[in-house]
N, C-alpha and C positions, 0 to 999 in steps of 0.2 A: 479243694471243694469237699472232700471226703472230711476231711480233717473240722472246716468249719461245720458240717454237720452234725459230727460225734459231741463236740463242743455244746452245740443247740439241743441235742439229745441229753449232755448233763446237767445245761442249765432245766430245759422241762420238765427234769429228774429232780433238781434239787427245789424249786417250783411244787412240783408235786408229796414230795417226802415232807415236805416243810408246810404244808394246806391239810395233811391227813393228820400230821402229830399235832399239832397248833389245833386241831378240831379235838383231838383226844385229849393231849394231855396242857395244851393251852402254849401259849408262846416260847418257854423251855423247853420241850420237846420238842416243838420244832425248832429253832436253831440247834438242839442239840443231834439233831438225826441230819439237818443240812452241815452241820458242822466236822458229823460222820463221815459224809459223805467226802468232803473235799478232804478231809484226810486220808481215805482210801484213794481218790483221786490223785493225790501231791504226790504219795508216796509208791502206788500203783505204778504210773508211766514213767518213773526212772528205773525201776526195774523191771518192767517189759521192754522197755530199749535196753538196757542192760545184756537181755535174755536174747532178743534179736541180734546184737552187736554179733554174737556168736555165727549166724546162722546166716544176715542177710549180707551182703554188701552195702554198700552207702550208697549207693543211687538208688536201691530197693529193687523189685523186682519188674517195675515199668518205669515211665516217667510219671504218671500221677499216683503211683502207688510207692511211695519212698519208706524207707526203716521209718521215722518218725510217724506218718500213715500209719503203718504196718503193729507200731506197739499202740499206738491209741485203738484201733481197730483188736489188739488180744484184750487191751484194759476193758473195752467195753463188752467183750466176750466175757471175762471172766468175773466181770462184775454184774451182769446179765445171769449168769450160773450162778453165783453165793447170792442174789437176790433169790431167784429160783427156787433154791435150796431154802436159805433162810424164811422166809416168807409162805413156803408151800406153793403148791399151783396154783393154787385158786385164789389167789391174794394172799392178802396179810391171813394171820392166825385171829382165827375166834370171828374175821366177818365172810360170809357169805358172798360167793359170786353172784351176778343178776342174773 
């Protein structure tokens, strides 16, 4: 369950990345920033499993919270942070929060 949320969280993600550039810079831009996206994505959660591999066991640390759980749950931390970071707090650069 955890796992199909994180999932609904990237598509509303890439949903969203792809409605803000498409308004800016017109329909290249947005495929190019959802396009971003799923490449941090692709390459992201093999090396957070990767990085788990080390640390969890394979049944994870409960029964709904398994390694595969457990690196999608760092991919969206750490991609939550370089948004963060990239982006600023307060949104994108240069617009204004309400």
């Amino acid at each position: 369950m955890i796992t199909l949320l994180i999932f609904y969280l990237h598509t509303v993600g890439a949903a969203t990345l792809f409605t803000l550039y498409w308004q800016e810079e017109g329909l290249k831009g947005g495929l190019v920033a959802v396009g971003f996206l799923v490449l941090i994505f692709s390459v992201g959660w093999p090396m957070a499993t990767i990085m788990l591999r080390l640390f969890v066991p394979p049944g994870g640390v409960a029964p709904w919270l398994d390694r595969d759980t457990l690196s999608l749950v760092l991919l969206t931390a750490v991609e939550t942070a370089g948004a963060w970071i990239y982006l600023g707090r307060s949104g994108r650069k240069g617009v204004q929060a309400p």
